[in-house]
N, C-alpha and C positions, 0 to 999 in steps of 0.2 A: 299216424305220425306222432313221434313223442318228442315233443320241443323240451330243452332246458335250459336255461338261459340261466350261466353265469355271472353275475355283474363284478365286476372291478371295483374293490371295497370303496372307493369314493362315491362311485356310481357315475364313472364320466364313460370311459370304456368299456366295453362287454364283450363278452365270448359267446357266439350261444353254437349251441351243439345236436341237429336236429338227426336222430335217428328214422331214418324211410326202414317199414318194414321189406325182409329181402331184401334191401338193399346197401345203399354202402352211408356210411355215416356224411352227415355234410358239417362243417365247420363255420361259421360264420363270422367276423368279427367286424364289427361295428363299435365306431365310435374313437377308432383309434385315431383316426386322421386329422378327427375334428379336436380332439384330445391334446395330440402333438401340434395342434396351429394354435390352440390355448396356450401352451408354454410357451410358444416362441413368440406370439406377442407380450407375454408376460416376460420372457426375457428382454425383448424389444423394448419393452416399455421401462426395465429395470438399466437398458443400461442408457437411456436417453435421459430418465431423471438422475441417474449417477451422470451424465455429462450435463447435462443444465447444472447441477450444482457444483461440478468443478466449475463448468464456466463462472457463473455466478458466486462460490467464493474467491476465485482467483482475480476477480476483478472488484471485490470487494477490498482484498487485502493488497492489489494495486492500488485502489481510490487512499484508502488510508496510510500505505507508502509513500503516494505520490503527498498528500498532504501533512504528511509529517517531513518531507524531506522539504517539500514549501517552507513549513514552519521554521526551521532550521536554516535555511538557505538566508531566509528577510535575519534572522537573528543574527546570523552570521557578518551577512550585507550593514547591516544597521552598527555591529563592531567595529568594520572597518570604517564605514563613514565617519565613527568616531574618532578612530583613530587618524583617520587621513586629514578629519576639520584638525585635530592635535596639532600633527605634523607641520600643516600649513600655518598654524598660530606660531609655534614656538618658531618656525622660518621666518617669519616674518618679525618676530621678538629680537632674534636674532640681528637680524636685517636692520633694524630698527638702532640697536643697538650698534653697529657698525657703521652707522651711518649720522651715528648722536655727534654731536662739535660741540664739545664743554665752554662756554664762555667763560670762566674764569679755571685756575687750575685745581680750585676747587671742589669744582662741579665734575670733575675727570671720575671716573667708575675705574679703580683697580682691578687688577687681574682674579684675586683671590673671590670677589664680590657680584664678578659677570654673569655667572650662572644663577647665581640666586635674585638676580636682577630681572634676567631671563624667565626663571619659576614664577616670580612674580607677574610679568607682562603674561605671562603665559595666563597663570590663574586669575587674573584681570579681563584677557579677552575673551577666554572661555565663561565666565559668568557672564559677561557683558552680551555674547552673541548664542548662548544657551539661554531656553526659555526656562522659567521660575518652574518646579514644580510643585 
């Protein structure tokens, strides 16, 4: 018997090729199987960390979405408070003002003069009911 055994330049697969004298060549191949179950867990394996890491950067770059539009939301929110304490001050200036009775005709606030009468209750309440900073 003249054995010769090819190996598969990696050396994971083989060929081997056994001549019987008189008789008929026999072929053998070994290692193929085990060869092709090697790549498919190596592809298995390539495409589970290619999905952990989509998963895990996609929800990374949710976490930092979601807390930058947080961010953004309280700044937003904290404008409007401002503006709404505003609103309520100069209503009430207003209010205040519509509701003044001049005791002499002196004390009467002309037409020309209301508003800046206004500006000022306005920028009086606002310091008075905003904290120093």
């Amino acid at each position: 018997m003249n054995r010769r055994l090819l190996h598969h330049p990696r050396g994971r697969a083989g060929l081997e090729i056994v001549r019987h004298p008189d008789g008929p060549i026999e072929i053998k191949v070994s290692g193929l199987i085990e060869a092709a179950e090697r790549r498919l867990q190596r592809w298995r394996a390539a495409f589970w960390f290619s999905l952990v890491g989509i998963v895990l950067g996609g929800s990374v770059a949710m976490a930092v979405l979601a807390l930058r539009w947080d961010y953004q939301r309280g700044q937003t929110l904290q404008f409007l408070r401002a503006d709404v304490e505003t609103a309520q001050v100069r209503a009430r200036c207003w209010e205040a003002l519509a509701r003044y009775l001049p005791e002499t005709p002196n004390d009467l606030i002309p037409d020309s003069k209301r508003s800046e009468w206004v500006r000022q209750c306005v920028a009086t309440e606002l310091a008075r009911f905003q904290p120093k900073r």
